[in-house]
Steps between C-alpha positions, in 0.01 A plus 500: 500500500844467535764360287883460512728471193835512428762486186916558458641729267880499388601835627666630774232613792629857491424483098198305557344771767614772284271357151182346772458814663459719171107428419547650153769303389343147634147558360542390104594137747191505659238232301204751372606786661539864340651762731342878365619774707660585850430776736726517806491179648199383277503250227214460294396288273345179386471124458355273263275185530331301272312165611381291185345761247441779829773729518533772782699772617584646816624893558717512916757684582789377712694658789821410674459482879799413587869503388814332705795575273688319768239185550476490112128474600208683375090552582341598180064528523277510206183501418302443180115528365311343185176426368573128654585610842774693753822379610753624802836346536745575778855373338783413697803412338866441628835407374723239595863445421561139386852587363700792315303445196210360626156657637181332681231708486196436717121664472272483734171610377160601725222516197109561572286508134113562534286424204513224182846518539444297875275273364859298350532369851767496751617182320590648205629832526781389742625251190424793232706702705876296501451437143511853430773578757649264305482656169582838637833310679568437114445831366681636782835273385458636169495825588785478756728309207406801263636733795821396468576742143296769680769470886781518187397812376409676802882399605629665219308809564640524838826455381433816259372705796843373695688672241369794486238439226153634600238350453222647259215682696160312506210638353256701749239262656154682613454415842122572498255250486545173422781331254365285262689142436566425133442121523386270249133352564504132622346190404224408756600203764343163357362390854344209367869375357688652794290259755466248272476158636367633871202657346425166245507280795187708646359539141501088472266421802241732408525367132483100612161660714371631152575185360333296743208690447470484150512155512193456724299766329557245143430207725143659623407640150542137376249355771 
């Protein structure tokens, strides 16, 4: 299945690259998602359904296949498992310059699901899909407009380090094995609101059938 979104942000594309291609900062904007830990040029983690009163989680891991600093285009492939079936994506997003301040951002995504999770139909998931983009388009603008106290500081730290101020010396990271992500658990994806309408107008055929049936059950019970 493939599907094709795209949103604007109001950065620069150079700033814009710089915040889409770092998976650790963008995650809290992803709907449902919870990024745990990174080894090399693994992310792992998971996302959160719920459909009506079922909820259910699925554990992937992401990695980046491709990264054009100079196309402002990358190739990102994930992969995810749960109780209600598997998932593989093959994202391709790109940047587009609409002005100074001004960034298009297009994703491309390639998605194959197996399992309960199918069985929402081709329909549906497309629809599902751009309302989350959507929503993550938001929390991205939030999180750029929250940036711009965090570019200020990291100026004035470089102006330190210009004169001859050095910089304090980071604490020692161990390299070895995985490094775990200290993010905040999410609140499962409502599918049922995010598709809303699309999925009601398949729910109110099949309840006009029930209807209908009713009806003529009552009818032959009176004869």
């Amino acid at each position: 299945m493939e599907m094709t979104d795209s949103f604007e942000v109001a950065r620069s594309i150079d700033d814009a690259w710089a915040v889409l291609k770092d998976v650790e900062r963008i995650a809290p904007c992803l709907p449902g998602a919870q990024l745990q830990e990174i080894e090399g040029d693994e992310y792992r983690g998971v996302v959160k359904v719920k459909l009506g009163a079922i909820t259910a989680q699925f554990k992937g891991a992401a990695v980046f296949e491709e990264q054009d600093d100079e196309r402002r285009r990358f190739v990102l492939r994930g992969k995810g498992r749960g109780t209600q079936g598997n998932a593989e994506a093959l994202i391709t997003a790109s940047l587009e310059a609409l002005s100074d301040s001004t960034t298009q951002v297009n994703v491309d995504t390639d998605l194959k699901i197996t399992g309960k999770v199918a069985q929402m139909g081709r329909g549906i998931i497309p629809e599902v899909s751009s309302k989350l983009m959507g929503q993550f388009a938001e929390n991205l603008a939030e999180l750029l407009d929250s940036d711009s106290g965090v570019e200020s500081d990291a100026a004035s730290a470089d102006a330190d380090r210009a004169a001859g101020e050095a910089p304090e010396p980071e604490p020692f990271a161990d390299s070895s094995g995985p490094r775990k992500v200290d993010m905040p658990e999410p609140e499962a994806v409502d599918l049922l609101d995010a598709a809303g309408t699309p999925i009601l107008k398949r729910l109110v055929p099949l309840v006009g059938l029930i209807v209908v049936v009713l009806v003529v059950r009552r009818l032959l019970r009176k004869r």
